[in-house]
VOPAGU-2260 file (C-alpha; in pm, 1 decimal, decimal comma):
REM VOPAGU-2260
SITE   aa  ch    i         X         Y         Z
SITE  UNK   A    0   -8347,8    6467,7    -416,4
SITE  UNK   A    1   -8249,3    6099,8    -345,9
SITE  UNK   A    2   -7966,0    6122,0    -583,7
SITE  UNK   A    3   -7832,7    6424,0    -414,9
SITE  UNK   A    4   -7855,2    6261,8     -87,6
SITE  UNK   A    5   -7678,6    5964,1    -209,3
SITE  UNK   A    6   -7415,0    6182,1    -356,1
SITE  UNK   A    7   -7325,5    6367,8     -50,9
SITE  UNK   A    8   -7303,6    6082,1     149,8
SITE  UNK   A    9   -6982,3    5925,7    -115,6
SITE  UNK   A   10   -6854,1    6237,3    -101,9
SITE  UNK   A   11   -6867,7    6236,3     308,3
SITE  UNK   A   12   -6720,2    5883,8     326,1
SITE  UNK   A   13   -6455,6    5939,9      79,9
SITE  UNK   A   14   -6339,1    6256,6     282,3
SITE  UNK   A   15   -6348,0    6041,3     646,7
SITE  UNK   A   16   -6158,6    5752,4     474,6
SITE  UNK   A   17   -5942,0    5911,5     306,0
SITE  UNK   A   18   -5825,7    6152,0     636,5
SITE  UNK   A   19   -5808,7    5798,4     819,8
SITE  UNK   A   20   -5507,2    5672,1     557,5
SITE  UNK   A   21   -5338,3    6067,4     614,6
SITE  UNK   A   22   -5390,7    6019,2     981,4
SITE  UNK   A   23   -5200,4    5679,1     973,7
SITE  UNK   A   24   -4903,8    5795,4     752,0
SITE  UNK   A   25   -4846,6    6078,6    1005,1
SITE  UNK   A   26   -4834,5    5848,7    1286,5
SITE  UNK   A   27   -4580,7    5603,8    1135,4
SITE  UNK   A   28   -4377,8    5865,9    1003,7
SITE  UNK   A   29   -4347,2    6016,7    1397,2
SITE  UNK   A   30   -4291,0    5711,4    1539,5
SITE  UNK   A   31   -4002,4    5580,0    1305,8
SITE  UNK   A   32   -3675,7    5707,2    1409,1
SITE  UNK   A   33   -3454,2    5762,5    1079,5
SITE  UNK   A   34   -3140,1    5654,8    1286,8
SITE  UNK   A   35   -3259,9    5379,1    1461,1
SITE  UNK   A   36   -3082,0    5077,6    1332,4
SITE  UNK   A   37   -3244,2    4692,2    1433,3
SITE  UNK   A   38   -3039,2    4515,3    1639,7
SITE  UNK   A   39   -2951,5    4136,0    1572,9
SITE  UNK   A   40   -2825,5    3864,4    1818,1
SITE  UNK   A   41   -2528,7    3695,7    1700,3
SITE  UNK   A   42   -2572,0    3345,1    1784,8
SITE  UNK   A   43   -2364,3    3032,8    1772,6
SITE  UNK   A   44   -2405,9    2798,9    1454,5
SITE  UNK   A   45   -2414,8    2469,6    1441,5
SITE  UNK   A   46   -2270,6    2254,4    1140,0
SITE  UNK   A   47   -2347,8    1941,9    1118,2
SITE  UNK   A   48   -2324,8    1670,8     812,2
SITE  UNK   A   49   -2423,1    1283,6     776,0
SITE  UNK   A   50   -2166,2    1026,9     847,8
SITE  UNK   A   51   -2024,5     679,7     852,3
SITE  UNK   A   52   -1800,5     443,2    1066,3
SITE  UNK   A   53   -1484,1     339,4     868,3
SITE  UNK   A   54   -1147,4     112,9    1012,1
SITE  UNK   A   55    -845,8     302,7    1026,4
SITE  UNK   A   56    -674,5      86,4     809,0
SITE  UNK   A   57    -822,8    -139,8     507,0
SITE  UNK   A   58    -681,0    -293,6     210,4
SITE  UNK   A   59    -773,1    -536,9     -96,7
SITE  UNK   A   60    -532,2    -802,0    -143,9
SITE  UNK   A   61    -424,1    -955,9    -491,5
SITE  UNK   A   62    -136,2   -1174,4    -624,6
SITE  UNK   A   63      64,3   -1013,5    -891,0
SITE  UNK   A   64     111,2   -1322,2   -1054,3
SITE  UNK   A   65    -150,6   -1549,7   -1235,4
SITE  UNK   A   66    -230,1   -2007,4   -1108,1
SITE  UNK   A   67    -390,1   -2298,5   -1029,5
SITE  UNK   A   68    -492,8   -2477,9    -757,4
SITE  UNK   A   69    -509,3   -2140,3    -488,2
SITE  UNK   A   70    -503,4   -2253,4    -132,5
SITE  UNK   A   71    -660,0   -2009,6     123,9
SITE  UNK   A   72    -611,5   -2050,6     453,0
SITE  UNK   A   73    -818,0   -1773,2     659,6
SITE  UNK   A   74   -1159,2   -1686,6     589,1
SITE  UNK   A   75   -1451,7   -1370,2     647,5
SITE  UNK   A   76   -1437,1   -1298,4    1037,5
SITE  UNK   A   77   -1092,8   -1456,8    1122,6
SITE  UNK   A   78    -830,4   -1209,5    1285,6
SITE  UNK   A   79    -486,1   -1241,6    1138,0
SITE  UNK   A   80    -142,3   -1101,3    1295,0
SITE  UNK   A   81      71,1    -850,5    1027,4
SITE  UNK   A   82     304,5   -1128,6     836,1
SITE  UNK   A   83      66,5   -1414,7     849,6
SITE  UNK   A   84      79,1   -1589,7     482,8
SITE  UNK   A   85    -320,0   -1599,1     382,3
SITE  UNK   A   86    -318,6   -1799,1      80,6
SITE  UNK   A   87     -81,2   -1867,6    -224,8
SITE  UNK   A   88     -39,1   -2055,4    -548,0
SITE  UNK   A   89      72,5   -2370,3    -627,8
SITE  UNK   A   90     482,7   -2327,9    -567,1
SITE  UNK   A   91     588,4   -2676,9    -681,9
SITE  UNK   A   92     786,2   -2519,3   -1031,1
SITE  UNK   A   93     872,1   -2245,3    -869,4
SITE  UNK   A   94    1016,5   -2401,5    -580,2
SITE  UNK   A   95    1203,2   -2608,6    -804,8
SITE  UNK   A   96    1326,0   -2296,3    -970,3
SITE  UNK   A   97    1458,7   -2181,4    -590,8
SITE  UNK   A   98    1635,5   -2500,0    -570,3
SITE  UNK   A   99    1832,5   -2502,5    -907,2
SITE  UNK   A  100    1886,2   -2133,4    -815,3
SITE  UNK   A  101    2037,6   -2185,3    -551,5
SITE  UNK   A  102    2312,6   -2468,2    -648,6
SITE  UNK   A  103    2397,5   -2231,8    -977,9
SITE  UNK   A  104    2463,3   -1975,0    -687,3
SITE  UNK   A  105    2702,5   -2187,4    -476,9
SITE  UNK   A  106    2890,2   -2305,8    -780,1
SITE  UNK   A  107    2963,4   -1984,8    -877,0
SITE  UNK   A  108    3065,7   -1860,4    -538,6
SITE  UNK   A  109    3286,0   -2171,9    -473,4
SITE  UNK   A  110    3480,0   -2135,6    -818,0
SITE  UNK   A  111    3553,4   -1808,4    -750,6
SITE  UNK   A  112    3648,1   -1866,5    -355,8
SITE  UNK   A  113    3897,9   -2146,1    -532,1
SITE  UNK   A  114    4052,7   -1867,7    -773,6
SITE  UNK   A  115    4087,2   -1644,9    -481,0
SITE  UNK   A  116    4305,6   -1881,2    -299,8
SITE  UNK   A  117    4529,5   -1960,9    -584,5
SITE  UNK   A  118    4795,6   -2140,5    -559,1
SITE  UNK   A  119    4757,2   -2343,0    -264,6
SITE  UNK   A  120    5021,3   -2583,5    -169,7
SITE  UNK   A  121    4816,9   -2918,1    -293,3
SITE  UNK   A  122    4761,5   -2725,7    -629,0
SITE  UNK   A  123    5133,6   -2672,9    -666,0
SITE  UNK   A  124    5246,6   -3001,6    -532,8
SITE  UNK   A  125    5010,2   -3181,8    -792,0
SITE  UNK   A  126    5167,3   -2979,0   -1068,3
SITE  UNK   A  127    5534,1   -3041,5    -962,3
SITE  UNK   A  128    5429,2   -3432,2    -948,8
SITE  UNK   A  129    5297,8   -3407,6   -1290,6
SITE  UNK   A  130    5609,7   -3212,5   -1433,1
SITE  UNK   A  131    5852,4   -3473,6   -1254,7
SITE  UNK   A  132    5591,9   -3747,0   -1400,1
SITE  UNK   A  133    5674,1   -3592,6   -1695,4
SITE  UNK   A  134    6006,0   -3551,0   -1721,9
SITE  UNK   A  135    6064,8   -3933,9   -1595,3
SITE  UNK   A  136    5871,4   -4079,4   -1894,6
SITE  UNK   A  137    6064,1   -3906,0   -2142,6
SITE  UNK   A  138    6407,1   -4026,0   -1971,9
SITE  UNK   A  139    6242,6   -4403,5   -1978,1
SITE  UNK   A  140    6157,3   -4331,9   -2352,5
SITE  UNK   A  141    6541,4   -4194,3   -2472,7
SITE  UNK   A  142    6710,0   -4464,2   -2320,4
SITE  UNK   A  143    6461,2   -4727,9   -2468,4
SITE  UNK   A  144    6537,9   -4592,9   -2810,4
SITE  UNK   A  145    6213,3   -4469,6   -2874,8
SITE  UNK   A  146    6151,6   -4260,1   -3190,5
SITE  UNK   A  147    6198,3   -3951,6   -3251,5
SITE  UNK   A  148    5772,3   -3880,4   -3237,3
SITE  UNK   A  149    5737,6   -4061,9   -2927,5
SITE  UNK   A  150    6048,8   -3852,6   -2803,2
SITE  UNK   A  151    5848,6   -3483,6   -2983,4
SITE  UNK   A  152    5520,7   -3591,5   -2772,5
SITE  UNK   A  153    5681,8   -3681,6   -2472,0
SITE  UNK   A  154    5871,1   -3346,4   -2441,5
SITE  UNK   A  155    5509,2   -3163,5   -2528,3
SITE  UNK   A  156    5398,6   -3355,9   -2180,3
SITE  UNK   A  157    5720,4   -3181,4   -1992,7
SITE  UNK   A  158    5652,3   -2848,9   -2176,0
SITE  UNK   A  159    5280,1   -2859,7   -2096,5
SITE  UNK   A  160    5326,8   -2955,3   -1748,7
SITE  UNK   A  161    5604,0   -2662,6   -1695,5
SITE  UNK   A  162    5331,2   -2393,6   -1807,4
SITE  UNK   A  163    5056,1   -2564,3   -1554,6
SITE  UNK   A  164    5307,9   -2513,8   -1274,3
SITE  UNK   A  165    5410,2   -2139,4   -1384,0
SITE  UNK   A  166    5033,9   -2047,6   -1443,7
SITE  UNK   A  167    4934,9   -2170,7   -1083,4
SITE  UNK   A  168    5250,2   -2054,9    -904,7
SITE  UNK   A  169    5138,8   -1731,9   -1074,7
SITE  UNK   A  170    4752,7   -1740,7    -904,7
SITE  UNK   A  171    4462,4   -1659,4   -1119,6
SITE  UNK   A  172    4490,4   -1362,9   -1378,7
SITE  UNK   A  173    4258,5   -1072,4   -1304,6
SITE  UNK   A  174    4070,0   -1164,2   -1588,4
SITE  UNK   A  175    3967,8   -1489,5   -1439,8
SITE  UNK   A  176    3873,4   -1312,9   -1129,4
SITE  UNK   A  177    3635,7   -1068,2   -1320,7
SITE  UNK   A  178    3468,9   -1327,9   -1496,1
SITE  UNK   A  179    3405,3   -1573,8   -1226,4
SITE  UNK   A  180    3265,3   -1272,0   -1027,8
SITE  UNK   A  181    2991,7   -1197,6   -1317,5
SITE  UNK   A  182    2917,4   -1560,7   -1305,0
SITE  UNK   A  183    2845,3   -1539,6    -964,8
SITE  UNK   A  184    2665,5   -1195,4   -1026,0
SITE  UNK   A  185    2482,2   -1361,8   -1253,8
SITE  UNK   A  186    2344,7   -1695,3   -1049,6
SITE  UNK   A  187    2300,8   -1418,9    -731,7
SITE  UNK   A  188    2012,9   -1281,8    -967,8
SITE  UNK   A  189    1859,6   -1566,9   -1092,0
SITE  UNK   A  190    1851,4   -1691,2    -710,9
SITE  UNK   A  191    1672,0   -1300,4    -666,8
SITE  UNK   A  192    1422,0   -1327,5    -953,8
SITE  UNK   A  193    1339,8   -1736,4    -859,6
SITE  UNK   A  194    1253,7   -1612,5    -480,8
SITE  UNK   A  195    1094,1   -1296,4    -618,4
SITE  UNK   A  196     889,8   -1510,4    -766,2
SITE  UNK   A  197     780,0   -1791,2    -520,6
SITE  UNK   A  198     732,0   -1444,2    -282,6
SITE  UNK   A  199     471,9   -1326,9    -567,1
SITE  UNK   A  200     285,7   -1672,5    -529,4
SITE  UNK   A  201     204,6   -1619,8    -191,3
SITE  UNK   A  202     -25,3   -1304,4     -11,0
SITE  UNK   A  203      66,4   -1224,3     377,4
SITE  UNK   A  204    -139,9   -1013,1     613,6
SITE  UNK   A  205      32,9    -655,5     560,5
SITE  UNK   A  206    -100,7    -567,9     923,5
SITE  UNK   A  207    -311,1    -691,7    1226,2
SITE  UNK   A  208    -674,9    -723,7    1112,0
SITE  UNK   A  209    -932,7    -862,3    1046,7
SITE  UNK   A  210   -1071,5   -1092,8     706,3
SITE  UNK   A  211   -1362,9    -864,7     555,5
SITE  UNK   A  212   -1437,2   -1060,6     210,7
SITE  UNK   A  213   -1284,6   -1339,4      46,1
SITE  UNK   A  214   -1363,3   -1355,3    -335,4
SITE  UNK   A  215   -1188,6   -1681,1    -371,3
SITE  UNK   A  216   -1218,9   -2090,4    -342,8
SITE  UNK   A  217    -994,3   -2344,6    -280,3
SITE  UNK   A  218    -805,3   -2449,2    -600,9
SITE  UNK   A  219    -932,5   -2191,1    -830,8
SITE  UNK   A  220    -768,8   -2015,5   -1072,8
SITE  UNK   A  221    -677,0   -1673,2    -986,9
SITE  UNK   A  222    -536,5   -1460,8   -1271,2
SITE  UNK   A  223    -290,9   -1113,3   -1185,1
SITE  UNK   A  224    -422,2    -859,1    -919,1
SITE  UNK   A  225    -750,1    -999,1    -955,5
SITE  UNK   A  226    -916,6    -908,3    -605,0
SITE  UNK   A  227    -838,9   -1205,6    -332,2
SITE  UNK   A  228    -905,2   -1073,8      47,2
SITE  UNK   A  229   -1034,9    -733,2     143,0
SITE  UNK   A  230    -866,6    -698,6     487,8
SITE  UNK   A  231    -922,1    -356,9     748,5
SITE  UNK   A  232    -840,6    -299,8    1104,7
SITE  UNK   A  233   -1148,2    -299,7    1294,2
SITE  UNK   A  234    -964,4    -268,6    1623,8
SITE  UNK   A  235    -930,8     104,7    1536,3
SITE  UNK   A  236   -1216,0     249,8    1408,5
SITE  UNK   A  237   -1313,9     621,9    1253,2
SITE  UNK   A  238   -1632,7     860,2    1177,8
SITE  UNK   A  239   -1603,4    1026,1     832,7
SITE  UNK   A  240   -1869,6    1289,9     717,3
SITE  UNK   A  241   -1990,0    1231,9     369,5
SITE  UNK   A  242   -2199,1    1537,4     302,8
SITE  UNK   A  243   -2009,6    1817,2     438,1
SITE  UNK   A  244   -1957,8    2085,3     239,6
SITE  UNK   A  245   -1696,2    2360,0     185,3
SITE  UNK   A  246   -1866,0    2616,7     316,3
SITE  UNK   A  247   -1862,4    2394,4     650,2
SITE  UNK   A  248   -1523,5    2250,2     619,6
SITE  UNK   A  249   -1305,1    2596,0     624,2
SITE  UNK   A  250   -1464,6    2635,5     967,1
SITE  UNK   A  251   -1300,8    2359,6    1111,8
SITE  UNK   A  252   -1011,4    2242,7    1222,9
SITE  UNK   A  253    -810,4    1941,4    1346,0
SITE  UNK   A  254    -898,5    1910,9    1749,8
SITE  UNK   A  255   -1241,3    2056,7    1747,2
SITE  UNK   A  256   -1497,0    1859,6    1951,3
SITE  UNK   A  257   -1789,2    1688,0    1779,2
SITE  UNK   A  258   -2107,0    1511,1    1876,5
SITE  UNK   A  259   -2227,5    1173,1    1705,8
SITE  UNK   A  260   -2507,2     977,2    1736,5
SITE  UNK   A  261   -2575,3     660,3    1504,7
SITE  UNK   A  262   -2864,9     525,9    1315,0
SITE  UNK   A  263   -2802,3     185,0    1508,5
SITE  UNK   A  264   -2780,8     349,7    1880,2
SITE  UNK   A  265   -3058,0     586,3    1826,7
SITE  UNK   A  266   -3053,0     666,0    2216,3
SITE  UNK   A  267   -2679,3     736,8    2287,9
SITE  UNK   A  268   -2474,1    1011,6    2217,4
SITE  UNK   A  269   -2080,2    1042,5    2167,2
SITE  UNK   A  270   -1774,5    1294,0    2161,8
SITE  UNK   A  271   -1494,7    1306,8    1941,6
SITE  UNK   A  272   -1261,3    1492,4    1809,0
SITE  UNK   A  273   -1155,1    1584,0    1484,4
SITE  UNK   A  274    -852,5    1388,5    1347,5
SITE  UNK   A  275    -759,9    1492,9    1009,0
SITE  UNK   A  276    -958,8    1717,4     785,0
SITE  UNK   A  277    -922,7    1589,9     391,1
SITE  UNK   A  278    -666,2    1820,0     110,7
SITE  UNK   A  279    -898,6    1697,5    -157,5
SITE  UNK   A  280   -1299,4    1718,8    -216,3
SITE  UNK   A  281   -1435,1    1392,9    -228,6
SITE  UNK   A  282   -1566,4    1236,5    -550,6
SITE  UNK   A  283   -1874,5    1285,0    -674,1
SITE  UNK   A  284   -2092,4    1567,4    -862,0
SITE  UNK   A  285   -2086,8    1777,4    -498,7
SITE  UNK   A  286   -1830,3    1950,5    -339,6
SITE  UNK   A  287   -1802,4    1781,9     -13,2
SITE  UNK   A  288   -1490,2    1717,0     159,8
SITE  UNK   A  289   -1434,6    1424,2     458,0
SITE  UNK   A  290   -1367,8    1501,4     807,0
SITE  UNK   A  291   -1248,6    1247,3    1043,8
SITE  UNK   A  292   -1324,1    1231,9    1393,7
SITE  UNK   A  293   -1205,9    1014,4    1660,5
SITE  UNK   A  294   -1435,4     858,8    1914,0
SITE  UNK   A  295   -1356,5     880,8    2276,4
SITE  UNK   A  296   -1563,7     603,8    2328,8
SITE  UNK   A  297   -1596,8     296,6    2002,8
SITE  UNK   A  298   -1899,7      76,2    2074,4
SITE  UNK   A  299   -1805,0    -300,2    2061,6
SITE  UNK   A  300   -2082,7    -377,3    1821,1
SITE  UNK   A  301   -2095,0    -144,7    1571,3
SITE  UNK   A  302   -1989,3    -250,8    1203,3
SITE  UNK   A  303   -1796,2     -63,1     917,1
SITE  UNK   A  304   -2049,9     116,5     744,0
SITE  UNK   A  305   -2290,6     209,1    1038,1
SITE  UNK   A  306   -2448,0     556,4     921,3
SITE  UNK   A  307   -2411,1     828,0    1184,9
SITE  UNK   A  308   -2473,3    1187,2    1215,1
SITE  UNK   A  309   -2191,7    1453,5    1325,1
SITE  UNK   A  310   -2240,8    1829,6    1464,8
SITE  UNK   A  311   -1958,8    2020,2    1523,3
SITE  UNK   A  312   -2019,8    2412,0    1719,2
SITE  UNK   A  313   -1866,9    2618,8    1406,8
SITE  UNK   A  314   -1701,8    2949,2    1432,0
């Protein structure tokens, strides 16, 4: 009799639980509209990507040339104006080569300025005198009874001295010309290559900035475009992202308004705007690609290299 109790009452709980379950699929089957459709709130997204402070300009400096005994005259810290020479090698040869340059150069110009003028009066006065000079010392020689050689040499001087005066009453052929002009083509180029190279000796400021690094001493030895000065201009000063991706970058464009904050002023806030967005992904295994944003506002003691962190309201 127990077992049939205990039997009927499984049976009895099995039926209630199992109408509870029905009762429940009935209930969210009328209470689930089949066009009903959940609606979602669009919201505005923010991108945002880590960053760093860069100059606007920057540049390493090298000689092109290879010497001793390097003298620098500016050092880390010191602004320099665009022009400024900041070191060079000894020029004492190549000076020298300037110098011997230049002589070669107004030798050949004079000789050809002489040719040009051809024939001046003093050229053919000289010539005359040396024709009648001529002429007179053969007279003194036939009426001396000279011999007939003397007589054969003297008449050479008058024939000689006839073809001088002809040649510069004629001016200078156009042959002369042409060479004396490649002469002086010639020393104009070795004048170009001598400066060339004192100019190659020497490294100038190519704009106003400030000295970064200097990887050199006094009287070293520096060999060809072997790093010298790393030079930037920290009076103008940019944000560049360095982790934003591409997903992020198509959604922005040059004038949109960002918000920075750096690392080193962790309780200030700036706006800037976007200045140029880069053609190219930037190096490295990721796809990211730099934006950079101007500052409305550049702190006076941040350095290149701060980190900072950008958000820009995407599309």
């Amino acid at each position: 009799m127990i077992k049939i109790f205990t039997l009927k009452v499984l049976v009895f709980l099995l039926t209630f639980i199992l109408s509870l379950i029905m009762s429940g699929c009935r209930a969210m089957v009328q209470n689930t509209s089949p066009t009903e459709i959940p609606e979602f709130v669009r919201i505005d997204q923010v991108i945002s990507a880590s960053a760093k402070l860069v100059p606007s300009k920057q540049a390493t400096l090298s000689f092109t040339m290879g010497g001793n005994e390097v003298d620098i005259y500016y050092q880390t810290g010191d602004f320099v104006e665009e022009g400024k020479l900041l070191a060079k090698i000894d020029q004492e040869d190549l000076q020298f080569a300037v110098d011997q340059a230049l002589i070669n150069q107004k030798r050949a110009q004079l000789a050809l300025d002489q040719l040009k003028k051809l024939p001046t009066k003093e050229s053919i006065a000289a010539a005359k005198v040396a024709l009648a000079n001529a002429e007179v010392n053969f007279d003194r020689l036939d009426r001396a009874g000279a011999r007939q050689i003397e007589l054969d040499a003297a008449q050479a001087l008058i024939n000689s001295a006839k073809v001088s005066l002809e040649t510069i009453e004629a001016g200078a052929t156009e042959i002369q010309l042409k060479n004396a002009q490649l002469e002086l083509d010639a020393a104009n180029l070795a004048l170009k290559q001598a400066l060339f190279a004192k100019t190659n000796s020497e490294i100038r400021m190519p704009f106003d900035g400030t000295v970064i690094e200097v990887y050199l001493k006094n009287d070293e030895f520096v060999t060809p475009s072997q790093p010298v000065f790393l030079v930037a201009d920290m009076a103008e000063m940019y944000i560049e992202t360095t982790d934003l991706s591409e997903v992020d970058a198509v959604r922005l464009s040059v004038g949109d308004v960002a918000t920075i904050s750096f690392d080193a002023l962790p309780d200030k806030t700036f706006i800037g705007i976007v200045e140029k967005i880069a053609y190219k992904a930037s190096p490295g295994s990721a796809i990211n690609f730099s934006v950079f944003i101007n500052l409305d506002e550049m702190p006076s003691n941040l350095r290149w290299g701060m980190t900072a962190f950008v958000e820009f309201k995407g599309d």
